[in-house]
C-alpha positions as CSV (number, residue, x, y, z in Angstrom):
1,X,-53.9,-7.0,45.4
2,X,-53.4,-7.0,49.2
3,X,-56.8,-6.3,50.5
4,X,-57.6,-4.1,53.5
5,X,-59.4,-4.6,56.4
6,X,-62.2,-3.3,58.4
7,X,-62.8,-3.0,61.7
8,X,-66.2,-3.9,63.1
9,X,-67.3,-0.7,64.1
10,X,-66.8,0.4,60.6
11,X,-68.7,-2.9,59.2
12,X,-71.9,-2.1,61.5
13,X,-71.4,2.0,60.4
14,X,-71.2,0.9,56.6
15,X,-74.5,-1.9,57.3
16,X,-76.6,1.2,58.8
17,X,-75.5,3.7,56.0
18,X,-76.8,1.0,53.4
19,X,-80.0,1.2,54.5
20,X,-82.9,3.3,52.9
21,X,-84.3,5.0,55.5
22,X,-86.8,7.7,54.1
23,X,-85.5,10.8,56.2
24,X,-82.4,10.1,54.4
25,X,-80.8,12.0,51.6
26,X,-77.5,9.7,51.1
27,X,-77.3,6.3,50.7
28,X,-74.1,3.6,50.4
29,X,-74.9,1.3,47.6
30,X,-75.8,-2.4,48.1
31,X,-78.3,-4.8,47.5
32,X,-80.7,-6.9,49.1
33,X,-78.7,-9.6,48.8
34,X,-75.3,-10.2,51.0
35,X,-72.5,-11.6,50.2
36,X,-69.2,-12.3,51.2
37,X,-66.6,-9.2,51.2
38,X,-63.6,-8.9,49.6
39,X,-61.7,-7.4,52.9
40,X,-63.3,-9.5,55.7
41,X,-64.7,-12.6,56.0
42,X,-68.0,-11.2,57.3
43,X,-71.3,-10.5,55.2
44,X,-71.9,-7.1,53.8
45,X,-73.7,-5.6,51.3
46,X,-73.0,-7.0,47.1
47,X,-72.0,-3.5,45.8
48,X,-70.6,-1.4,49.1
49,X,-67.0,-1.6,48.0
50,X,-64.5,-2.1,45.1
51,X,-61.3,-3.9,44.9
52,X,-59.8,-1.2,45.6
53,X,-61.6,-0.1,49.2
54,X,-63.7,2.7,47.7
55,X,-67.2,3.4,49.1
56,X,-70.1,4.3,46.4
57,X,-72.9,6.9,47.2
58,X,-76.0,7.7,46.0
59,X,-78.0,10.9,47.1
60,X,-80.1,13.4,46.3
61,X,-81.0,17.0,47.3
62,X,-84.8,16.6,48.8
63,X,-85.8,14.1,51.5
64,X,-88.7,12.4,50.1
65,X,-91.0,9.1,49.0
66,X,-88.5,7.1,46.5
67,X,-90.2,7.7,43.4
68,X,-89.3,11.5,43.2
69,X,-88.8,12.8,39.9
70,X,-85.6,14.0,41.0
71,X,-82.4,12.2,39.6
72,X,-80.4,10.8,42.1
73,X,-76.6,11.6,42.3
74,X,-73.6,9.0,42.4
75,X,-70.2,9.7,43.8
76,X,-67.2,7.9,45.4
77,X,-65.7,8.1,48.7
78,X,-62.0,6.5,49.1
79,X,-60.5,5.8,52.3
80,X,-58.7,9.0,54.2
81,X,-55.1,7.1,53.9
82,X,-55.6,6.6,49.8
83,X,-53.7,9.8,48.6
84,X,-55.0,11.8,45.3
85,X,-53.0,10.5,43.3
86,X,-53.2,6.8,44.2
87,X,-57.4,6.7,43.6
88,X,-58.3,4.6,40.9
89,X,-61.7,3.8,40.1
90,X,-62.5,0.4,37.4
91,X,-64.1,1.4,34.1
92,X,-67.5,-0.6,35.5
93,X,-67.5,2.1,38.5
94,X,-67.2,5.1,36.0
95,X,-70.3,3.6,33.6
96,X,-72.2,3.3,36.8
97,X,-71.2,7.0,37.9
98,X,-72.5,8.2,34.8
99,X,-75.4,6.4,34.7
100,X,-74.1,4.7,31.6
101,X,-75.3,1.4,33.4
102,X,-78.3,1.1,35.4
103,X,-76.5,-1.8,38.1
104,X,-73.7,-1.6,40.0
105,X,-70.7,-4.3,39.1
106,X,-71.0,-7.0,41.4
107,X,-67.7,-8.2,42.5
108,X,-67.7,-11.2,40.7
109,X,-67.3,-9.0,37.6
110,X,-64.7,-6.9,39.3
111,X,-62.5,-9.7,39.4
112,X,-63.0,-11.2,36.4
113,X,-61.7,-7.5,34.8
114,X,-59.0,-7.7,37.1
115,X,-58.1,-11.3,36.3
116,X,-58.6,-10.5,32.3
117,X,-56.4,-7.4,32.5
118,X,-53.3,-9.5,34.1
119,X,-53.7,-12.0,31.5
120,X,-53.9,-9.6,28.9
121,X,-50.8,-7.9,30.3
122,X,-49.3,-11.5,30.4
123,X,-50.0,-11.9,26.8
124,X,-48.8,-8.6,25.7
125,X,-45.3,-9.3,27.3
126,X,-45.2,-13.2,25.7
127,X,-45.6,-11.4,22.3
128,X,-42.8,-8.5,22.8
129,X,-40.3,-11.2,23.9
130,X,-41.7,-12.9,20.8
131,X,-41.2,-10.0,18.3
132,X,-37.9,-9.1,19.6
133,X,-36.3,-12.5,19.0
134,X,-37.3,-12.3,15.5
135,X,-34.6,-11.3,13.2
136,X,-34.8,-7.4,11.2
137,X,-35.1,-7.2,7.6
138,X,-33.1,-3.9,7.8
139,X,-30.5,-5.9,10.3
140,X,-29.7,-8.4,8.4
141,X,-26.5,-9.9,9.8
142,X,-25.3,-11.6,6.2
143,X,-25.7,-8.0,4.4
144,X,-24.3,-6.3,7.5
145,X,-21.1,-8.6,7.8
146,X,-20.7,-8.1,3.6
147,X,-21.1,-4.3,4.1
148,X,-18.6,-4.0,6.8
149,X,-15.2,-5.2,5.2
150,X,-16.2,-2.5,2.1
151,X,-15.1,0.6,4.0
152,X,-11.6,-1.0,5.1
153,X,-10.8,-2.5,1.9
154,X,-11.2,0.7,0.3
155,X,-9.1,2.7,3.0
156,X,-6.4,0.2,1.8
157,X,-6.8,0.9,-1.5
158,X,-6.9,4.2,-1.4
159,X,-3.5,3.9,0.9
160,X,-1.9,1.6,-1.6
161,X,-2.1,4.3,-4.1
162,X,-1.4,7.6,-2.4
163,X,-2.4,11.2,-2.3
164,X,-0.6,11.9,-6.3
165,X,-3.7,9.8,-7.8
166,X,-6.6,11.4,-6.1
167,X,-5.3,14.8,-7.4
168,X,-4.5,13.2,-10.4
169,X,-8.5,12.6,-10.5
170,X,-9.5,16.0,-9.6
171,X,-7.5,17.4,-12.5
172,X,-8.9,15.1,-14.6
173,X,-12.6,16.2,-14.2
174,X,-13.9,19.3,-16.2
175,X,-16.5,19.9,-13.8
176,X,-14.7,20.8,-11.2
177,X,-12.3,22.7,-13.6
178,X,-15.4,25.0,-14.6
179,X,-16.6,25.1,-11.4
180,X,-13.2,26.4,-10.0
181,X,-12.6,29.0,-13.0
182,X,-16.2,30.4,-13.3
183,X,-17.0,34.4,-13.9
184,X,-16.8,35.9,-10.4
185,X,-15.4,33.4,-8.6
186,X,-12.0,35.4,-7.5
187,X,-14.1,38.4,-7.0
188,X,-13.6,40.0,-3.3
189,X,-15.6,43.3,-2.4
190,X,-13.8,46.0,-2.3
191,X,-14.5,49.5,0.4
192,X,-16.8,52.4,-1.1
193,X,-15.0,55.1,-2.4
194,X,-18.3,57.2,-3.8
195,X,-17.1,59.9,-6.8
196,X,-18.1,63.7,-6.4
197,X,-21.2,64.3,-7.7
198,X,-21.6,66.5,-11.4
199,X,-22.9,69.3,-11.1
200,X,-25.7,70.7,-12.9
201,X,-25.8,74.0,-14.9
């Protein structure tokens, strides 16, 4: 994954949005802590970003002391040039969205789930090339190059003794004798030719 940069203007925007001012209602998500980013070589906050350049919010409705009852809100911002359908969020950013999980995923974890789902792609190709190079039980090549010389040799057969001795087979066989020669089976329908009615005295 190619990552993007940012400009320093945006880098000082993104470090005063991180900070918890109290006449704030949104925040950007980091930590105390600073660490190296993914997209520049500078210092930002642990959890502003994914690998992917999305931002993380929190907020809340009321501007107030931080231990408000209220519950605060999480959402994502993605950069302006990421079109709709090209936003992708990791399974770590949707637990924290949800407050399924308390902490953000640091980005050491983000690239270990990145690294583990290439290998796992890895292995999943190694063991379809794998299964595909075994032979089928229903493709057998000894029972298909057995079954393949049946059809000619009877088509030479049959050839060898001409049309006279299939018929003489279908005379032979009562079933299709009593099949043939059943009631009704010459029976056509014939028009409607109603007869005048008797009349009553």
């Amino acid at each position: 994954m190619t990552p993007k940069q940012i400009g320093p203007f945006a880098q000082a925007w993104y470090k005063w949005k991180a900070l918890r001012l109290p006449w704030r209602r949104r925040f950007l998500i980091g930590s105390s802590h600073s660490s190296s980013s993914p997209f520049t070589n500078t210092t930002l906050p642990t959890y502003s970003f994914d690998l992917q350049g999305n931002t993380f919010w929190e907020f809340r409705h009321t501007r107030g002391a931080q231990d408000s009852a209220e519950r605060w809100r999480r959402i994502v911002s993605y950069p302006r040039s990421t079109h709709l359908s090209q936003v992708k969020v990791s399974p770590q950013w949707h637990q924290w969205l949800r407050h399924a999980r308390r902490d953000p995923p640091s980005l050491d974890e983000q690239r270990a789930e990145a690294a583990r789902q290439e290998r796992i792609k890895l292995l999943a190709a190694q063991a379809d090339a794998r299964w595909e190079a075994k032979p089928r039980v229903m493709e057998d090549p000894r029972a298909r190059a057995r079954a393949v010389p049946a059809p000619e040799m009877e088509l030479k057969a049959k050839e060898r003794r001409g049309s006279p001795l299939v018929e003489d087979e279908e005379e032979g066989d009562p079933w299709a004798r009593a099949t043939a020669h059943g009631p009704g089976e010459n029976w056509q329908p014939a028009a409607w030719d109603p007869s005048a009615a008797k009349k009553r005295r």
